[in-house]
N, C-alpha and C positions, 0 to 999 in steps of 0.2 A: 215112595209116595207118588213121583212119576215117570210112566215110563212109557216112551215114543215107540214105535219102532217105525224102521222105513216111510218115513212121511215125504208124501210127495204131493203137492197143489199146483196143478195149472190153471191161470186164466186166461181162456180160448188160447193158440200157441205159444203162451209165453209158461216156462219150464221153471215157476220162482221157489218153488221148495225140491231139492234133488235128492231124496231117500233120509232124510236127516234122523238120527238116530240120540234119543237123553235119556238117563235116567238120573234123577234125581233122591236121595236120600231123606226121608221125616227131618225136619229141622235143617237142611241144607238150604244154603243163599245161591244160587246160582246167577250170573249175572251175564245176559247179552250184550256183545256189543259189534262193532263192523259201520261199511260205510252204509252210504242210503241206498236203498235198493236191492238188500244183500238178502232180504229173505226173514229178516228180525221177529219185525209183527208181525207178517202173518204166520209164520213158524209159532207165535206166542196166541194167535187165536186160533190155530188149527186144535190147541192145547184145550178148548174147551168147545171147538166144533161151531164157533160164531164161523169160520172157514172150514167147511166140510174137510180134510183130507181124500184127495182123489184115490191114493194109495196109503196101508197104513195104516196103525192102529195107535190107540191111548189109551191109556190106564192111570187111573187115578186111585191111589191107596186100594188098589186089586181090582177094578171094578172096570171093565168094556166099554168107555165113551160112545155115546151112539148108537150101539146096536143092544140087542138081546138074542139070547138062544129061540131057535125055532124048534117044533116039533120034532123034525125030523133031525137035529144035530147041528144046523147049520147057525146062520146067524142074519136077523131081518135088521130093519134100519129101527133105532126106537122112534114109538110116537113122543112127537112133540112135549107130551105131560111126561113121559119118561126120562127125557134126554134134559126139560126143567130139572126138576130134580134131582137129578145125575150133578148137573152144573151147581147142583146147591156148596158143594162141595169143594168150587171153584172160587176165589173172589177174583175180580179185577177192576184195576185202574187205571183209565187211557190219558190219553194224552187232554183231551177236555174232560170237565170238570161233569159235565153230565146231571146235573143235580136240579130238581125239581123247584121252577122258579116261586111258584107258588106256598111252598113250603120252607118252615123257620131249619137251621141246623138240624136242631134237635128232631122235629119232626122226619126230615130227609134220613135220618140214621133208624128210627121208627120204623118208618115204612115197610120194608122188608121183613122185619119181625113182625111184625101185626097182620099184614096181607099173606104171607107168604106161612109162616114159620108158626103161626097164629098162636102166639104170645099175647096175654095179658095186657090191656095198656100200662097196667102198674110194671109189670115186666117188662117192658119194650121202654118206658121212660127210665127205668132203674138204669136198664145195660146203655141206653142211649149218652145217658151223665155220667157214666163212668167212662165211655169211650172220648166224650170230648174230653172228658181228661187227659184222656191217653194222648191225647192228640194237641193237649194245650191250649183248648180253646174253650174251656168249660163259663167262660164271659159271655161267650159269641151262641148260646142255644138258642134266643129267641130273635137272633139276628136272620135275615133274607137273603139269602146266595149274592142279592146285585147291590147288600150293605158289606159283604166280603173280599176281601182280597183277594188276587188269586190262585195265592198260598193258600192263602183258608180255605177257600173255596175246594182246593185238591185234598187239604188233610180234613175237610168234612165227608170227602170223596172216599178219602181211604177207611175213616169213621164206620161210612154205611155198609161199604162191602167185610168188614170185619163182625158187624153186626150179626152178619150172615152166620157167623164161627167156620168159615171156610179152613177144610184141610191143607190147601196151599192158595195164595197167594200168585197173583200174577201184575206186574206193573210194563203198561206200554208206555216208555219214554217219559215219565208222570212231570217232568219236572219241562219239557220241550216249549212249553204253552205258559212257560211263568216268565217274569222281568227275572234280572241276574239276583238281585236282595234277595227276593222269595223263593231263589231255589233252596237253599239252605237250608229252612223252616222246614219243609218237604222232605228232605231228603235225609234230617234228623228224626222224624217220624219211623223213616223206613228204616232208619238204623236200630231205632230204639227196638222195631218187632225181630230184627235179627237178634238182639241180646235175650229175647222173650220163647224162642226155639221156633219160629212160623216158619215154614216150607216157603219160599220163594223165589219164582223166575224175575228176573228184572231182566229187559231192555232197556239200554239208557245208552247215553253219550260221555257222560259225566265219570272217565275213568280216575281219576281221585276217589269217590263215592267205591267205584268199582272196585280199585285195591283195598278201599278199606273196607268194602261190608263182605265182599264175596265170600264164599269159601272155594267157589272153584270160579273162572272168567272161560267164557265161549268166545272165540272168534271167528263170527260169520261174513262169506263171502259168496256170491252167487250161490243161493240156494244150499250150501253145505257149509256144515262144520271145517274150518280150515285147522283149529290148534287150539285145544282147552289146557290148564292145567288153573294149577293155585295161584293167585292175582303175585306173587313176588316170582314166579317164574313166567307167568305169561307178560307180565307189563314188563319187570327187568332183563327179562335174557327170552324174549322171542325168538322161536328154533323157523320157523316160516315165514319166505321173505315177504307175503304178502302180511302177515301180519307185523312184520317189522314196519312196512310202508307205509299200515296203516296207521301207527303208535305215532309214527315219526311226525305225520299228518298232524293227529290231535294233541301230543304231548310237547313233542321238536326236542326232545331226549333220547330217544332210540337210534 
């Protein structure tokens, strides 16, 4: 579903992505993690070209992030309306909530089907009440982002970009910008689409969440992949000392 290759991102001499290399499997959880500065997000926005990759390519369920074939064989950058659409493909959810103040729930999950996807309003309000559901907030539709929590507030975040029917999923840190209560709320969400087969990258801190949704754990350090495997060998028996130092950091068990 996705596949890197050699991605490298500089901004101006600073070398923050070093050739990094994923592929990811349909229905795989994949989960980021490492210290600050290690290359996380922008490795996870190179993923849909909000960060051009300097070097490097992406592929999304077969398909050329960015570019198109030219005439002659080669390959031009896409336009803008190309490379939208390309990203339909994409969902993601940052670390802020992002959500249109002006707009109830229900409408912010709308949006995108009706502007974009140009769905029916009878369509766009059906899939809009079924997702607050999904999401446990089907109380909260005619509520305002600034009558929201900021739990709510991220799982109406996750609501809209799922609206989209994105082939994979991407989460920068979603839970980094919540009080300690409301991570949880959050982060049961994103458990609940890993029992439902969604392709998903997470970047997160929150290695508990890690062991238990992953299917496979990354460990990022300057710019590269340092040591992936399955969350009970990467969390319990780390083979790299830099990822031993960094467990030992957030958990104080390794």
């Amino acid at each position: 579903m996705v596949e890197a290759k050699g991605i490298h991102k500089f901004f101006g001499t600073i070398h923050v992505l070093r050739g990094v290399d994923l592929e990811v499997a349909r229905g795989e959880v994949v989960v980021i993690v490492g210290p600050s500065g290690s290359g996380k997000s922008t490795f996870l926005r190179t993923l849909n070209h909000l960060d051009v990759p300097d070097h490097g390519s992406v592929r999304i369920d077969g398909t050329l992030l960015g570019y198109r074939p030219s005439r002659g064989g080669g390959l031009i950058a896409a336009s803008d309306a190309m490379l939208s659409a390309q990203r339909r493909q994409i969902g993601m959810v940052f670390q802020q909530f992002n959500l249109f103040s002006h707009m109830t729930a229900l409408e912010n999950i709308m949006s995108g089907p009706l502007q974009v996807l140009r769905f029916s309003r009878k369509e766009a309000t059906k899939e809009a009440k079924h997702l607050l559901e999904l999401v446990a907030l089907e109380d909260k539709a005619d509520c305002y982002p600034e009558q929201l929590s900021g739990g709510q507030q991220q799982r109406v975040a996750i609501a809209r970009s799922l609206a989209m029917h994105p082939k994979v999923m991407l989460f920068d840190e979603p839970t980094s910008a919540l009080d300690p209560e409301m991570v949880a709320e959050v982060l049961q969400v994103i458990l609940n689409l890993t029992q439902q087969g969604m392709t998903m990258i997470i970047v997160t801190h929150e290695i508990q969440f890690a062991n238990k949704a992953a299917d496979r754990i990354l460990f990022m350090e300057g710019g590269e992949i340092i040591e992936q495997g399955r969350p009970d060998e990467l969390v319990s028996n780390p083979r790299n000392e830099r990822t031993q130092k960094f467990l030992r950091l957030v958990t104080g068990k390794v």
